[in-house]
C-alpha positions in Angstrom: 109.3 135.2 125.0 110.4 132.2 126.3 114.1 131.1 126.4 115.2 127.9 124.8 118.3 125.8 126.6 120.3 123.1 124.4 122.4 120.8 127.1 125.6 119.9 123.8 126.0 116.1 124.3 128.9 114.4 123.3 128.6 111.4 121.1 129.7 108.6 122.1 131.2 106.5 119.0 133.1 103.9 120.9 129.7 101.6 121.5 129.2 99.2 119.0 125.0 99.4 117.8 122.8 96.4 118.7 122.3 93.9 115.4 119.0 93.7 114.9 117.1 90.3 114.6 113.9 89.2 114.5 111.8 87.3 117.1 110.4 84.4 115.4 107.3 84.8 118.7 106.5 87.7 116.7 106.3 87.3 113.7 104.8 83.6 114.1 102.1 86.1 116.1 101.3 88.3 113.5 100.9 85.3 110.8 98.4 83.9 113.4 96.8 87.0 113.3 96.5 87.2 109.5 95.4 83.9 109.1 92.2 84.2 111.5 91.2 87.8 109.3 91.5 84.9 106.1 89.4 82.2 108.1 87.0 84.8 108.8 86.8 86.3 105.7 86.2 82.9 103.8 83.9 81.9 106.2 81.4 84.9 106.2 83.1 88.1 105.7 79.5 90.2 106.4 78.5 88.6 109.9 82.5 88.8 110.7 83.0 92.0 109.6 83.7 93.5 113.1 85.7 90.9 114.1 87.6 91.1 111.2 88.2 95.1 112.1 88.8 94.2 115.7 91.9 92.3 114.5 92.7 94.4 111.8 93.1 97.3 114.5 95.2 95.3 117.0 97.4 94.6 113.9 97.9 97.9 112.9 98.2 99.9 116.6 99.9 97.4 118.9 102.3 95.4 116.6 103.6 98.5 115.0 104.2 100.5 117.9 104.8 98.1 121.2 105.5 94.8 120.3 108.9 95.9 119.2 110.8 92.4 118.7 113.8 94.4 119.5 112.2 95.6 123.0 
């Protein structure tokens, strides 16, 4: 069985937490984004279809967990 260590950390409630704000870069990014899966759509949604999911994907994996506008 193996042995578990906890290391206690104080907290430390004298720092003041960041304010959050928005990076207009990214959300002006993923609007671009949204509006080329509508222009592809309209245009011809079956021949664009991968494209559309190509998007769809980047959308979904790298906006939601690395392009943090707080990073």
């Amino acid at each position: 069985m193996a042995k578990v260590f906890t290391i206690p950390v104080v907290p430390n409630f004298g720092t003041k937490r960041r304010v959050r704000t928005s990076d207009p870069r990214y959300v002006d990014g993923q609007r671009v984004l949204v509006e080329a899966m509508k222009y592809l759509a309209q245009s011809d949604p079956v021949s664009n279809r991968s494209a559309i999911e190509l998007i769809s994907e980047h959308v979904r994996t790298r906006f939601r967990m690395s392009d943090s506008p707080l990073a």
